[in-house]
N, C-alpha and C positions, 0 to 999 in steps of 0.2 A: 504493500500500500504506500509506504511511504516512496518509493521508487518512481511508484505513479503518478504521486503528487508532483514530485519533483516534476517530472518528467512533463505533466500538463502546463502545471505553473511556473514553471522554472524557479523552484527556490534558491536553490544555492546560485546561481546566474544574477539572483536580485539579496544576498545574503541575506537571507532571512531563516526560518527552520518552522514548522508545522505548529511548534510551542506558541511562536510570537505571533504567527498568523491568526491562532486561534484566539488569540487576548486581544488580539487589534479586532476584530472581529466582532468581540461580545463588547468593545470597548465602544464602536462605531453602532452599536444596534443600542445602549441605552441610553449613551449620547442624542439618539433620535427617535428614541419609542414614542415621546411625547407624541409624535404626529398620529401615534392609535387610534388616542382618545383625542386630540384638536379637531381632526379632521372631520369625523362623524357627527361633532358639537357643530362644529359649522355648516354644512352642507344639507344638514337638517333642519339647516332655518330656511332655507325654501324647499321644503315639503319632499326631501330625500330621506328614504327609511337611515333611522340611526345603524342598526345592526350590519345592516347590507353595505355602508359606507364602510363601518370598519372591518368589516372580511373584504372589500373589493379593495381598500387600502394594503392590509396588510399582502396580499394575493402578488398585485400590481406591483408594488413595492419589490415582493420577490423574485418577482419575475426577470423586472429591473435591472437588478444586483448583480442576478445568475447571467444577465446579456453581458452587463460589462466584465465579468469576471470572465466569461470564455472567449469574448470577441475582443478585450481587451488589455484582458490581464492585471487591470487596476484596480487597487483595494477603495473605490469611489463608489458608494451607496447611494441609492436613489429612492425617493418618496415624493409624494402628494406634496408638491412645493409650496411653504407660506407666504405668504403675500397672494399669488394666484388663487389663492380659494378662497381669500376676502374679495380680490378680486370676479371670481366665479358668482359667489352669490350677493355682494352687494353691489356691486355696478352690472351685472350680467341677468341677473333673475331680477333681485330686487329693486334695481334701479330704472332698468329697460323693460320691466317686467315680461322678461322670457322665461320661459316654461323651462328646466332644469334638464329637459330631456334635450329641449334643441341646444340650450347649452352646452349639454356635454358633445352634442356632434359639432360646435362651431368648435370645441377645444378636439375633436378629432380631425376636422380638418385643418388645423393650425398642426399636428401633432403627424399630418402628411405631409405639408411642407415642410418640415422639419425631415422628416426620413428622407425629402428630395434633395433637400442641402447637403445632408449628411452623404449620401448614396456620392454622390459629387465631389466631395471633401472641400464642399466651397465654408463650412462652419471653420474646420481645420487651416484651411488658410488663412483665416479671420484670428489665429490667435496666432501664425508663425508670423503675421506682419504685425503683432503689435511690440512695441521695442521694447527691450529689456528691462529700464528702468521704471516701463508703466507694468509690465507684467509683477515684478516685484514688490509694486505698490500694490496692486489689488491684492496680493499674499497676505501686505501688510494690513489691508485693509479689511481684509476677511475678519485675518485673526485679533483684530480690537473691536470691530463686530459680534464677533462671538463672544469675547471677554466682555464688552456691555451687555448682552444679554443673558452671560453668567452671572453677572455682577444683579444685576435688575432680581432673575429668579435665584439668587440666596438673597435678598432682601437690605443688598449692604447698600444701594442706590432708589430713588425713586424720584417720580415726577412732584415738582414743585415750585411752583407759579411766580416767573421771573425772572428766577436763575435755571427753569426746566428741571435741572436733573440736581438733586441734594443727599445729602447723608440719609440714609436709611436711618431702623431703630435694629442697631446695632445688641442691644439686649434683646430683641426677640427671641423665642425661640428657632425661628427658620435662621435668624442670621448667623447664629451661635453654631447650630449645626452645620452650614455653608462654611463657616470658620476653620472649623474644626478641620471638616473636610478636606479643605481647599489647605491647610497646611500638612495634615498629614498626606496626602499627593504629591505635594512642594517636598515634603522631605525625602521622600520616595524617591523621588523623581532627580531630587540632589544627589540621592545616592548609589541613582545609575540603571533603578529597578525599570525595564522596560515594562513591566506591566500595571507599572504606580498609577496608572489614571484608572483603569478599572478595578485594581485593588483600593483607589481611593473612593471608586465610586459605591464599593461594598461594604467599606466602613463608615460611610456616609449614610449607607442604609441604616445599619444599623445603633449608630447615634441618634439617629433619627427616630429610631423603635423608642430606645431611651428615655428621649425628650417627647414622646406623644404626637408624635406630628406625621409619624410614618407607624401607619397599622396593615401588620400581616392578617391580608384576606383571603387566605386560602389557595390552593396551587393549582385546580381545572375548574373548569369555565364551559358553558356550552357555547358551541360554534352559531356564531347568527349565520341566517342564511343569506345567501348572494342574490336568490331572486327577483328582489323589488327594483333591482338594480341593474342585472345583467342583460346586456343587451339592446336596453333600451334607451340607447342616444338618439334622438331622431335627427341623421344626416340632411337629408333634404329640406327640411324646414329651417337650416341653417343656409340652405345658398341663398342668400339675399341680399340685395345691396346694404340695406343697414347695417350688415353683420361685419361687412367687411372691415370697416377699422378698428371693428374687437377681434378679427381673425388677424389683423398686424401685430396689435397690440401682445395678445397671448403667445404670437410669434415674436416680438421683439424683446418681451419680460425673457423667454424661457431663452433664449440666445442667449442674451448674454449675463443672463444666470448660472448660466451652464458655463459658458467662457470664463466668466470669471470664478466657480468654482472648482475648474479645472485646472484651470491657470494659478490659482492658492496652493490648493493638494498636493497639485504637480511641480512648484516650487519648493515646497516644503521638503516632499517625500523624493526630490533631485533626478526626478523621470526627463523633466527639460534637458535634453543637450545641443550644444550648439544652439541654442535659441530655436529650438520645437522639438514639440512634443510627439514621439513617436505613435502612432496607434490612435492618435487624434480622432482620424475618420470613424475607426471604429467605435472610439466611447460616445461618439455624437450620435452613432448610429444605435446605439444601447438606451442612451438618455431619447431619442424619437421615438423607439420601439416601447419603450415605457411608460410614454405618453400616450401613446396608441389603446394600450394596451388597458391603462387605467377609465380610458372613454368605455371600452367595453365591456368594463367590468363594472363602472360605477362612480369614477373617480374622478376630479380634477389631474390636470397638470404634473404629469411625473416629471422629477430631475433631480439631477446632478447636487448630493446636500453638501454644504461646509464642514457640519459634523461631522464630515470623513476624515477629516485632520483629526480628529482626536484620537483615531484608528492609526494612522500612519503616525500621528505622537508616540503611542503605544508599541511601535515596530512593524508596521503590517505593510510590505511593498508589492504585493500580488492580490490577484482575486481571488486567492483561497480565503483571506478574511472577508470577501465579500458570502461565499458560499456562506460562512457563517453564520454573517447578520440575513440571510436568506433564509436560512433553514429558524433562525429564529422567529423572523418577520410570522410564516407559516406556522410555526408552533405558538405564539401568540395567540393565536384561533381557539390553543386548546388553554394556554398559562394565560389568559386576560389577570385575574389575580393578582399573578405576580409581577409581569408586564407593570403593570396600575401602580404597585406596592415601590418599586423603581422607577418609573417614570412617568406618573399618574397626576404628581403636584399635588400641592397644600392648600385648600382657598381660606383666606383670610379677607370677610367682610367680600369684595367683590370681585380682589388682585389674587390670582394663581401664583403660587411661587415651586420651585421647585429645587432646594434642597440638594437632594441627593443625586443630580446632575451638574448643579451648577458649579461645585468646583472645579470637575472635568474642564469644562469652556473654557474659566477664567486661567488654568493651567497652559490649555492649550492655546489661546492668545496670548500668552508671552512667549511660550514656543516659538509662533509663528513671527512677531514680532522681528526678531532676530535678522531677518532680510530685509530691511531698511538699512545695513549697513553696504547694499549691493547697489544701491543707488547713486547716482552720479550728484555728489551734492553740491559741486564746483559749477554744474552745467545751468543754470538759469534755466534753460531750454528743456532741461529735462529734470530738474530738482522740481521748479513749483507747479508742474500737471503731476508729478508722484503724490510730493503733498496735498494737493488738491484731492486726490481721487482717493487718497485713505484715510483722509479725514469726514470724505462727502460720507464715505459707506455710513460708519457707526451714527452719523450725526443725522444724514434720512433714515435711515433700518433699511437700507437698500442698496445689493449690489451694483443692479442694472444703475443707478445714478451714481453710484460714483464712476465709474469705469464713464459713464456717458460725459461727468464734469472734466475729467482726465482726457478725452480725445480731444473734449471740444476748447480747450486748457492748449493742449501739446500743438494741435494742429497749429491756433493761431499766434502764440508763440515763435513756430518752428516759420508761418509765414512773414508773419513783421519783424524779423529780425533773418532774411533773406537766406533760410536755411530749408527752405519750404519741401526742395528736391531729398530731403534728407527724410521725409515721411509718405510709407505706404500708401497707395493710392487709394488700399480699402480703407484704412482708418480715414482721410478726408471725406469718403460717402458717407462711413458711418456718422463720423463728425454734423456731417449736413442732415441727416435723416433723424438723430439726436436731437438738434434745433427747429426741425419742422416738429417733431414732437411735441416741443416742448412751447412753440407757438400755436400749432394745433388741435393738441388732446387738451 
């Protein structure tokens, strides 16, 4: 067996061994369990069965995982992406008031042009022409992303009227346990253990038992069924001219959500050489297929998550740690319980917090951090669209805009100061199609 493994995945080719695959793996699946329970909470506000969301999520999700793992080889997890599912049902149902079924086919039709690009390798081209110094920024910008939104779910940050973001209540109990967490990880992780973000994330469970805020419910669960859900996108009532600039839009989110959390991972985890990413084509064509695939099951928007850094923080540089968070995704069907008990969240009053993931995050944002030292900070030209674009991420909750302030930054830079030949011809479209956006939507 282990021969085999090798043999598919290439471990020792990417030094890794089936131990660390396996901990990057379970490290990347509770890193983003949350999306179980989000996903079904949301999507059942316009009139989608709960149960049926979360079996066609977890399903989709696996499917996901197991494309990029065979066609790609990269330890990069895929789920029902957030933001698209606010997106999905409050400007899509609830705002244009479409029916959830023609929704899910105008996110199938978006999730075809997506497997056209990908089929093409025209998505992969779009990340070998972006230059070095922005590819590193969005790494950077990922990973302080994640760290605010670790920081937010252990309870050490919060919104506050003026200054936006203030000190938490740091004697809480969710913050205390985030604490605790988030240094017992930090020491781990000082002292070299590749498996410190999941071993921190099981002592976090269980300080969590401790202090009352994490209660063991039980280990099986009955499977909802996929019915209410399956197959029932209506395609044709999506081809309509008014759909079309939400069929751009859900193509131009998952682009370069996906770009840029390929381009983080794939920084991090040192897959880039020579400035591209090998096998490009194929994880575009994993993250399309995935899309695809969630329309027909029931779902929003599959892609490409950030939480896969935490897996590759962990040691995980193959798709064998994808098969993992795969086979869990699918056993979730049967462990919801336990699933819940780890990545389920605390609600306090009407804010979810969550604990016993959130020091994983705030770990791996400093992690990732580490690659702002690859940026050219000499270059005007190319220091302040970095800064730009990893500061825009954590500050909207959004990749696609910071990556969009970073082109639209670099382009005009690189032309007012007569260096203009010095930048991609794709990045100035994207540049122009970025400002028609952003004058248009």
């Amino acid at each position: 067996m282990k021969k085999l493994l090798d043999k598919i995945f290439k471990l020792r080719e990417n030094h890794t061994d089936i131990r660390t695959e396996i901990f990057g793996g379970l490290t990347t699946f509770f890193t983003m369990s949350y999306i179980i329970f989000v996903q079904p909470a949301l999507l059942s506000k316009c009139g989608m069965d709960f149960g049926a969301v979360m079996a066609a999520t977890c399903i989709a999700s696996a499917v996901a995982i197991i494309l990029m793992a065979f066609l790609a080889n990269y330890p990069i997890a895929l789920a029902p992406a957030m933001g698209h599912n606010v997106f999905f049902v409050f400007i899509i149902c609830l705002g244009m008031g479409v029916p959830w079924q023609t929704a899910l086919g105008i996110n199938f039709i978006s999730g075809a042009i997506f497997v056209i690009f990908a089929f093409f390798g025209l998505r992969a081209k779009i990340i070998n022409a972006i230059p070095q110094s922005l590819r590193n920024a969005i790494a950077v910008g990922i990973g302080l992303l994640i760290a605010f939104i670790g920081f937010q779910w252990a309870g050490l940050v919060k919104y506050s009227p003026g200054t936006i973001v203030s000190l938490g209540d740091i004697k809480s109990k969710v913050a205390v346990v985030s604490i605790i967490g988030t240094l017992i990880t930090a020491i781990l992780w000082a002292r070299g253990k590749k498996a410190a973000i999941f071993i921190g994330i099981v002592v976090s469970c269980f300080v969590g038992i401790v202090f009352g805020i994490v209660q063991f419910k039980g280990i099986f669960a009955k499977v909802p069924s996929l019915m209410p859900t399956f197959l029932k996108l209506d395609i044709l009532s999506a081809f309509r001219w008014e759909y079309l600039g939400v069929i751009f839009v859900l193509f131009f989110l998952d682009l370069f959500d996906t770009v840029g959390t390929l381009i983080g991972v794939s920084e991090e985890a040192g897959f880039i050489k020579d400035g591209y990413l090998p096998r490009a084509k194929q994880a575009f064509l994993a993250d399309a297929g995935g899309t695809i695939t969630g329309t027909l099951l029931g779902t929003s928007t599959v892609t490409s998550y950030i939480e896969s850094s935490s897996g590759v923080a962990a040691g995980a540089r193959t798709g064998l740690a994808n098969i993992v968070t795969a086979i869990l995704f699918l056993l979730s069907l049967f462990l919801l319980p336990v699933v819940d008990m780890i990545g389920g969240g605390y609600k306090v009053g009407s804010t979810v917090f969550y604990p016993v993931i959130a020091p994983a995050l705030i770990i791996v944002g400093c992690i990732m951090i580490k690659l702002v030292k690859k940026i050219d900070w000499q270059d005007a030209t190319e220091a302040i669209p970095a800064f730009v674009t990893m500061m825009v991420m954590p500050f909207s909750f959004s990749i696609t805009e910071g990556i969009a302030f970073g082109f639209i930054t670099y382009s005009v830079l690189k032309v007012f100061t007569g260096r203009a030949k010095q930048v991609h011809w794709l990045i100035y479209l994207f540049t122009i199609l970025f400002i028609a956006r952003y004058i248009l939507l």
